[in-house]
GUPA-824086 format. One line per 5 residues: number of its first residue (from 1); their letters; for each residue x, y, z of N, C-alpha, C. Coordinates in nm, 4 decimals, decimal comma. Atoms other than C-alpha are relative to their C-alpha. Last residue first. Layout:
N
NUM> a> X Y Z X Y Z X Y Z ~ ...
This chain:
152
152> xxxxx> -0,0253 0,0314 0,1686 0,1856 5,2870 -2,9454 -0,0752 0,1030 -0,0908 ~ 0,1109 -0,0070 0,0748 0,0875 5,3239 -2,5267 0,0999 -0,0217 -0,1771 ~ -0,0166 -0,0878 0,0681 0,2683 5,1079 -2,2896 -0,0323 0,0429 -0,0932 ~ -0,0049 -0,1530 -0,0207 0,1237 4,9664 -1,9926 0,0142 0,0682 -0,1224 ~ -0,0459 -0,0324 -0,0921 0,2747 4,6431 -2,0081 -0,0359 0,1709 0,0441
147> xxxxx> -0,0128 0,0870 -0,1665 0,2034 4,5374 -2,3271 0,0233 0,1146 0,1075 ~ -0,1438 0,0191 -0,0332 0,1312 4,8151 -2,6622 -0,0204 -0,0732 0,1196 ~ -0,1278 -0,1476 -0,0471 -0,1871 4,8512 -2,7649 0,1114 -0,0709 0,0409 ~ -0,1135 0,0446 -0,1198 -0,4093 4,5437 -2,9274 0,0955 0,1207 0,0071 ~ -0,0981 0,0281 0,0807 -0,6826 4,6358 -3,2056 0,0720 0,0112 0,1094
142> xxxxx> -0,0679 -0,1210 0,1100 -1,0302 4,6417 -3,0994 0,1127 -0,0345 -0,0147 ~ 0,0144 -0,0684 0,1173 -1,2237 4,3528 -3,1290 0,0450 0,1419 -0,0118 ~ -0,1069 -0,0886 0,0646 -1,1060 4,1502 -2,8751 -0,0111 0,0463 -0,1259 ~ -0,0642 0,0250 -0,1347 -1,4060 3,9048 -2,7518 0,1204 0,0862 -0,0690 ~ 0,0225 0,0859 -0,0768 -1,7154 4,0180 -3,0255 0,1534 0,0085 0,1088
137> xxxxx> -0,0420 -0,0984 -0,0901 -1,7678 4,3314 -3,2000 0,0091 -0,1081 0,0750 ~ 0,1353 -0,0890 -0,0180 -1,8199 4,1322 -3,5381 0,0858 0,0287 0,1284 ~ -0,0522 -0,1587 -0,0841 -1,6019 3,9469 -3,7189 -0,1138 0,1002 0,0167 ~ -0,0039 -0,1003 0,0970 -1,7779 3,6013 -3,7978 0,0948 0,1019 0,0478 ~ -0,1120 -0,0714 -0,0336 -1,7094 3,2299 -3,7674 -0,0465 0,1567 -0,0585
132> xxxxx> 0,0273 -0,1297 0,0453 -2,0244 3,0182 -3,7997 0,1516 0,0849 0,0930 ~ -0,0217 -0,0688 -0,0968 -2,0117 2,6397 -3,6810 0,0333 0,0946 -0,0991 ~ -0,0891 -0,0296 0,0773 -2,2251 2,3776 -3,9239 0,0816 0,1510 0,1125 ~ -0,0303 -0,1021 -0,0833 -2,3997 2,1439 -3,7366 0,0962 0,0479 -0,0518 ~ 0,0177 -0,1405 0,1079 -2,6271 1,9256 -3,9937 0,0546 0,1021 0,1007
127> xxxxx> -0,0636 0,0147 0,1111 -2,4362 1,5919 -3,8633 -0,0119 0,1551 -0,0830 ~ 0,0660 0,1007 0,0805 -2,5045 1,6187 -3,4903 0,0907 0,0547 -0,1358 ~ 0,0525 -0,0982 0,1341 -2,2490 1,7656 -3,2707 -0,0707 -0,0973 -0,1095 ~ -0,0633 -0,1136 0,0839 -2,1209 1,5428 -3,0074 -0,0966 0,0638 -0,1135 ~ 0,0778 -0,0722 -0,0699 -2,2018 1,1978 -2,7957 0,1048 0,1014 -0,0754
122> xxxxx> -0,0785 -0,0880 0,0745 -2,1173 0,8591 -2,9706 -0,0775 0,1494 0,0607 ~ 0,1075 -0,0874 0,0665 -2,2997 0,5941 -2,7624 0,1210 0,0952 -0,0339 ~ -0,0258 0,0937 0,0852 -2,0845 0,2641 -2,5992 -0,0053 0,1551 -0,1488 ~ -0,0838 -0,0800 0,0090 -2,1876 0,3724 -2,2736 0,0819 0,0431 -0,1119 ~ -0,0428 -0,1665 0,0115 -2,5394 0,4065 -2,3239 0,1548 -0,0137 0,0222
117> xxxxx> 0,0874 -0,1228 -0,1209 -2,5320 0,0742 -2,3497 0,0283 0,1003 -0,0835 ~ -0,0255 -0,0659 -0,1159 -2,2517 -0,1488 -2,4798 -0,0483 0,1017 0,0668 ~ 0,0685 -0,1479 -0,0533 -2,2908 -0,3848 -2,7346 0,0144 0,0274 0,1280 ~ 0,0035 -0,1070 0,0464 -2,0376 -0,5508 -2,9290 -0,1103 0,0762 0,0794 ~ -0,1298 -0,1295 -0,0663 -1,9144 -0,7757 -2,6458 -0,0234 0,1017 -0,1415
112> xxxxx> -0,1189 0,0589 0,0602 -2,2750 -0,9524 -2,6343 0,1522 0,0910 0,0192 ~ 0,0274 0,0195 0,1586 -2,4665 -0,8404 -2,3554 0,1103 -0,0824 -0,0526 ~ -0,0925 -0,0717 0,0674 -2,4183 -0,9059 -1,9369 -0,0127 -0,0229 -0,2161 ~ -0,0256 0,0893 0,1582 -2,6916 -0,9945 -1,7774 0,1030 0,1017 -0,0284 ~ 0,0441 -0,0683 0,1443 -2,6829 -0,7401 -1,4454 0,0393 -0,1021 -0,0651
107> xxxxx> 0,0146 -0,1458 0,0756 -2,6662 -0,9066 -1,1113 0,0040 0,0174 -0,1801 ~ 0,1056 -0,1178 0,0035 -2,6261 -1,2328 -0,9482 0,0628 0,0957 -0,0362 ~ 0,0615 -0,0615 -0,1063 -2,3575 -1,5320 -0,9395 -0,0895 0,1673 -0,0751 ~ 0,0615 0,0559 -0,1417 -2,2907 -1,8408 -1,1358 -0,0643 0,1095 0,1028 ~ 0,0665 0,1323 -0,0269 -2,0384 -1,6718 -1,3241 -0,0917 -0,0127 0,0789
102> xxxxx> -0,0781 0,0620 0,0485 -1,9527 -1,3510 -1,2370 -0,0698 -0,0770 -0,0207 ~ -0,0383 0,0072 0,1251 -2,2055 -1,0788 -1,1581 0,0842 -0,1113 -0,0788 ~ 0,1391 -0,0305 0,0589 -2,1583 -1,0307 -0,8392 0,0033 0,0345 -0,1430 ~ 0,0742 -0,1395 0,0469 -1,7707 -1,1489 -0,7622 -0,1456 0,0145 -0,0598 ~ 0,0588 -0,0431 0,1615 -1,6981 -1,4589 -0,6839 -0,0620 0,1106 -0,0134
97> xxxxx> 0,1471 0,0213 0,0549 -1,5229 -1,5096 -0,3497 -0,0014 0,0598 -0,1284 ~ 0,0735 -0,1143 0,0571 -1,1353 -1,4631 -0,3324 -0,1514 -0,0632 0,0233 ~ 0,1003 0,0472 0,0995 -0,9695 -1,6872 -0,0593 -0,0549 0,0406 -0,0725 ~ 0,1775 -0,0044 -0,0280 -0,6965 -1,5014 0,1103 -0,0541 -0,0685 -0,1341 ~ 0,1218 -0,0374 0,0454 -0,3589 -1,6182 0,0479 -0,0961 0,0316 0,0355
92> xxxxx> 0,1141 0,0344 0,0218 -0,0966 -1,6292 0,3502 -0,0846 0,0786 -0,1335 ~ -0,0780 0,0189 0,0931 0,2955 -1,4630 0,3091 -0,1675 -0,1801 -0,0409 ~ -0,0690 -0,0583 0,1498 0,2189 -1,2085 0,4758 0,0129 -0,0772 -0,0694 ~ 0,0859 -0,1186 0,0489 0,0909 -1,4184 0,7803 -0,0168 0,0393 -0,1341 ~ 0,0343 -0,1253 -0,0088 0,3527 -1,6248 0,8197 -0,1186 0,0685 -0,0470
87> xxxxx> -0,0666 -0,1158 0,1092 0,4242 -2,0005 0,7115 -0,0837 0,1705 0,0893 ~ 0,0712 -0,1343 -0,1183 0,3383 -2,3180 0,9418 0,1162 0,1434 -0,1029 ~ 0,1232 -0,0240 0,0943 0,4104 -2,6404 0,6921 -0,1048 0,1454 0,0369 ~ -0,0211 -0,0862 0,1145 0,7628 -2,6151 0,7880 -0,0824 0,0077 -0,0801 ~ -0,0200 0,0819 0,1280 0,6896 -2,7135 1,1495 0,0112 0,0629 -0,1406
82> xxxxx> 0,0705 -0,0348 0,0713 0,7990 -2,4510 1,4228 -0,0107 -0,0932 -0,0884 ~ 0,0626 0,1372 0,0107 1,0575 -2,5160 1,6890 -0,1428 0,0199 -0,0634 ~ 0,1181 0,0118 -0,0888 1,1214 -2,1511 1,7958 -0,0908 -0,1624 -0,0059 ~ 0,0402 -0,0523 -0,1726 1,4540 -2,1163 1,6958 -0,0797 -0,0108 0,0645 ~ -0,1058 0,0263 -0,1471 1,4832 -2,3284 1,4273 -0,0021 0,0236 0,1230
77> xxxxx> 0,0690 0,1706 -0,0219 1,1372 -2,1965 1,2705 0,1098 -0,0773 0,0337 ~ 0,0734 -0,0453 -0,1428 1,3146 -1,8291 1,3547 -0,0762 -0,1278 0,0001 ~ -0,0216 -0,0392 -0,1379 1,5881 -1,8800 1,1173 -0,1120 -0,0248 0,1254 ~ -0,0503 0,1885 -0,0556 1,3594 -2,0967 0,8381 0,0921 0,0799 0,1317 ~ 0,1410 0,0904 0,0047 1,1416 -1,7409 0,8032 0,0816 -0,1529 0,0643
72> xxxxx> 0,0176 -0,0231 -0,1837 1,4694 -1,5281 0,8921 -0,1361 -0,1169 0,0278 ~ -0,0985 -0,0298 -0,0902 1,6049 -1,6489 0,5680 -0,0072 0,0133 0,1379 ~ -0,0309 0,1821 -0,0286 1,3203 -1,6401 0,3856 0,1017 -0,0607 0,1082 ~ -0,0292 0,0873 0,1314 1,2608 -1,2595 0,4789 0,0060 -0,1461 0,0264 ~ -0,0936 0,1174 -0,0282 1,0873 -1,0857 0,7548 -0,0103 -0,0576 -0,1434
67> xxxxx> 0,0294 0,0754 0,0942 0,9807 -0,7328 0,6944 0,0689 -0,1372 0,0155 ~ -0,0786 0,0837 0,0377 1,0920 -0,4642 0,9615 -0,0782 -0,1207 -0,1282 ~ 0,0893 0,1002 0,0623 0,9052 -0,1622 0,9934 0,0780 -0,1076 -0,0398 ~ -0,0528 0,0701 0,0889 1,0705 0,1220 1,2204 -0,0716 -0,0849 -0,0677 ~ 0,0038 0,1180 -0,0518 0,8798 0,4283 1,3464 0,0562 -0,1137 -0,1031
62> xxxxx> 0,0218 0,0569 -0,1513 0,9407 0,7574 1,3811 -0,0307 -0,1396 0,0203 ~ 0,0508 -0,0837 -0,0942 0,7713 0,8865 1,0161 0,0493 -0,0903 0,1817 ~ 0,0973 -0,0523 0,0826 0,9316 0,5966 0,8212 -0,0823 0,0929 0,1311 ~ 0,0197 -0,1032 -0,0973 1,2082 0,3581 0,8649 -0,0663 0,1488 -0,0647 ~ 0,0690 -0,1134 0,0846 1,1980 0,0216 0,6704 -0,0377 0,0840 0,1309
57> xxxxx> 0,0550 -0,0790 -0,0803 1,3915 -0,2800 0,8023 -0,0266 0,1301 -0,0874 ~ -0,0370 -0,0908 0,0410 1,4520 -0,6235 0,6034 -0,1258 0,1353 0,0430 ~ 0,1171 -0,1378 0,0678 1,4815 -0,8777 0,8144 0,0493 0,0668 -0,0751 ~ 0,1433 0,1025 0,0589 1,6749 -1,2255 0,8232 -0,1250 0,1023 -0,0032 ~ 0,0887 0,0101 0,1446 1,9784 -1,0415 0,6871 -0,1341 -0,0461 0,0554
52> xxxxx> -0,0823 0,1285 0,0902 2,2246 -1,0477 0,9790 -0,0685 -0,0359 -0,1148 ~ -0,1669 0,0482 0,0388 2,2348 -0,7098 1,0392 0,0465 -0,1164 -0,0531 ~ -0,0221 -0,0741 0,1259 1,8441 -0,6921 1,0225 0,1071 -0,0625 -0,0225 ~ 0,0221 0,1244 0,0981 1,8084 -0,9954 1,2896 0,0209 0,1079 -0,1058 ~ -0,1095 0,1333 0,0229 2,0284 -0,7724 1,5166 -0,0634 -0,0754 -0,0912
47> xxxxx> -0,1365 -0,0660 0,0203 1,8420 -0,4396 1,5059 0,0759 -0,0989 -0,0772 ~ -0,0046 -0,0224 0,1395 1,5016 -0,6461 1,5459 0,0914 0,0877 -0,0834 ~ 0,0037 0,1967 0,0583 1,6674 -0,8273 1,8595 -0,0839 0,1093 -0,1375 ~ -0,1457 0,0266 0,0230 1,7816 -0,4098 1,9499 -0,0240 -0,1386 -0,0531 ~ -0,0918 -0,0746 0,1207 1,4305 -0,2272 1,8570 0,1290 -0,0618 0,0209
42> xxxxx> 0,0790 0,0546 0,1464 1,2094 -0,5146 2,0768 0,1056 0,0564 -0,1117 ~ -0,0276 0,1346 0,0036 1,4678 -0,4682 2,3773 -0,0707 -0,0289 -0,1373 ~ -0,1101 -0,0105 -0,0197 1,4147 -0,0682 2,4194 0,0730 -0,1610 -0,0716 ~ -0,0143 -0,0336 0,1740 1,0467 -0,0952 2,3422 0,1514 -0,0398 -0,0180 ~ -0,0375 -0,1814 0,0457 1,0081 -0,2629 2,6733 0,0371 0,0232 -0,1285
37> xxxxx> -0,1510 -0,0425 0,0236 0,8382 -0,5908 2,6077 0,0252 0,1028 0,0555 ~ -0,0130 -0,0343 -0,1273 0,4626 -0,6740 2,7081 0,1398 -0,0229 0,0275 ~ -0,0546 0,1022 -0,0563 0,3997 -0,6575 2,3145 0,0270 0,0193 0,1143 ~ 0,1065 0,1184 0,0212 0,1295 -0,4794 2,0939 0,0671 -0,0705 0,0833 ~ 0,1540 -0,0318 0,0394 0,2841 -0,0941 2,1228 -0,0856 -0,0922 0,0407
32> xxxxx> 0,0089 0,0298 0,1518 0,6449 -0,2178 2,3128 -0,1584 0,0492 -0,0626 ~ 0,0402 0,1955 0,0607 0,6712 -0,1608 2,6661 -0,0611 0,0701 -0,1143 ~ 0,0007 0,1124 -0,0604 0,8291 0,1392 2,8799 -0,0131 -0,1313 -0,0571 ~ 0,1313 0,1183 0,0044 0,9463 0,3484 2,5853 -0,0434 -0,0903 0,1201 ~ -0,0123 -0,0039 -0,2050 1,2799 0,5067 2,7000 -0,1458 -0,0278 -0,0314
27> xxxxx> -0,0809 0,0882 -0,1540 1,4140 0,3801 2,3821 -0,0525 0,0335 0,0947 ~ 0,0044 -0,0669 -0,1201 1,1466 0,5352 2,1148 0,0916 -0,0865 0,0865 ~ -0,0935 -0,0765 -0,0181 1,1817 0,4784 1,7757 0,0010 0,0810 0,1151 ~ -0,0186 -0,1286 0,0079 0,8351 0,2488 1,7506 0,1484 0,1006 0,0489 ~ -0,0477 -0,0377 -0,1500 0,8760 -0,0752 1,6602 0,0271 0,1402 -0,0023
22> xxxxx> -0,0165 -0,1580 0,0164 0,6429 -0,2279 1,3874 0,0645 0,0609 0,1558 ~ -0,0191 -0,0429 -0,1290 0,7098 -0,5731 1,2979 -0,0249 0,1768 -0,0335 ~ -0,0802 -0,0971 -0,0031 0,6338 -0,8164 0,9864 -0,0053 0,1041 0,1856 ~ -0,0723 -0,0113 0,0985 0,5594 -1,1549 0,9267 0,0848 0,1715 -0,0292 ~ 0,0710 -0,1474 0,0850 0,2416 -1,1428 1,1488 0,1294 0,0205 -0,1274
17> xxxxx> 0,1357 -0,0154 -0,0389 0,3138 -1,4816 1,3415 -0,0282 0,0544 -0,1348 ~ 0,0711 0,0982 0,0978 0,6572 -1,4960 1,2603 -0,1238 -0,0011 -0,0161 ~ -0,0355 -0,0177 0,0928 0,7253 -1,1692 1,4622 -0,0024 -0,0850 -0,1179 ~ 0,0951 -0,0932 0,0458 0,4773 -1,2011 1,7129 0,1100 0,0361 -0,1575 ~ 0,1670 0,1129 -0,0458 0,6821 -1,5594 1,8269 -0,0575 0,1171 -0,1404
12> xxxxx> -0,0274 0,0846 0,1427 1,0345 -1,3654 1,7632 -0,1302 -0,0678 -0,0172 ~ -0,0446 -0,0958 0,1458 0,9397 -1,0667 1,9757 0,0144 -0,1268 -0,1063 ~ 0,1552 -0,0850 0,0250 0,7356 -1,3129 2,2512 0,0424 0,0800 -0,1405 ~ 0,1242 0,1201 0,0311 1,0552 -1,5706 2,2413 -0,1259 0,1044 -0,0455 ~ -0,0652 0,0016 0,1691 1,3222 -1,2681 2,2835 -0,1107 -0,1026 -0,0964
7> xxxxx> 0,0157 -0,1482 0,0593 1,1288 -1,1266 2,6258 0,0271 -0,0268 -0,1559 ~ 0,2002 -0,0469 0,0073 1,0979 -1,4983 2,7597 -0,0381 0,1148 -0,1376 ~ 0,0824 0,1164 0,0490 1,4675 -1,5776 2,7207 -0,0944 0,0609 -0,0604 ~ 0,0380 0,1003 -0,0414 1,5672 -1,2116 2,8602 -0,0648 -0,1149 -0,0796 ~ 0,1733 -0,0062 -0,0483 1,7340 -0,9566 2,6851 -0,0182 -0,1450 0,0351
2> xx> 0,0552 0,1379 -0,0949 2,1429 -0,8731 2,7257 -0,1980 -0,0225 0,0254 ~ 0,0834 -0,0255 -0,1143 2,2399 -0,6120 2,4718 -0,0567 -0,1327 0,0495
């Protein structure tokens, strides 16, 4: 299919960008969810980079999900003139902060590692609990008839 310059630049652009794609299974789509594509053009250039490996596409309630691999990662930094210190989305760390409590930061002292609170606590029948079994008129005490109806 014949798409325009422009039109293939914005799909491959948003597609390094974010590292992955979502195109909805619609052809008569006017334009794309997030892109000022027609859908029609977004689902055939992420058709074609499947086939040749540099995605890998995942189809799921109506809509496709492509995944860009290594492969399409140095592909599309050819194509779009990209330095190789510029990486995707997906494929960015987030910074952790320190959790409350950790090191250095606020909340509860923490004990030694043998003790443990109330949670730590043994919870059950004290020691002088002795349990009583009797026969008496209690949960089936008369004598079982025949199943299903039938008498014996």
């Amino acid at each position: 299919m014949l798409v325009p310059k422009a039109n293939r630049v914005l799909v491959y652009t948003k597609l390094f960008e974010e590292g992955v794609m979502v195109v909805e299974k619609n052809p008569f789509a006017p334009k794309h969810m997030e892109l000022d594509v027609p859908n029609l053009q977004a689902m055939k250039l992420c058709q074609s980079l499947e086939s040749k490996g540099f995605v890998k596409g995942q189809f799921n309630w109506n809509h496709h999900y492509y995944f860009l691999t290594d492969a399409g990662i140095e592909y599309l930094r050819g194509y779009l003139n990209i330095p190789s210190n510029t990486v995707p989305k997906t494929l960015v760390r987030k910074q952790r902060t320190a959790a409350p409590g950790a090191e250095g930061g606020e909340g509860a002292p923490r004990g030694e590692r043998g003790e443990r609170g109330e949670r730590g606590k043994r919870v059950g029948a004290g020691g002088d609990f002795r349990p009583e079994f009797r026969k008496d008129d209690g949960y089936r005490s008369e004598p079982r008839q025949g199943g299903f109806g039938r008498k014996e």
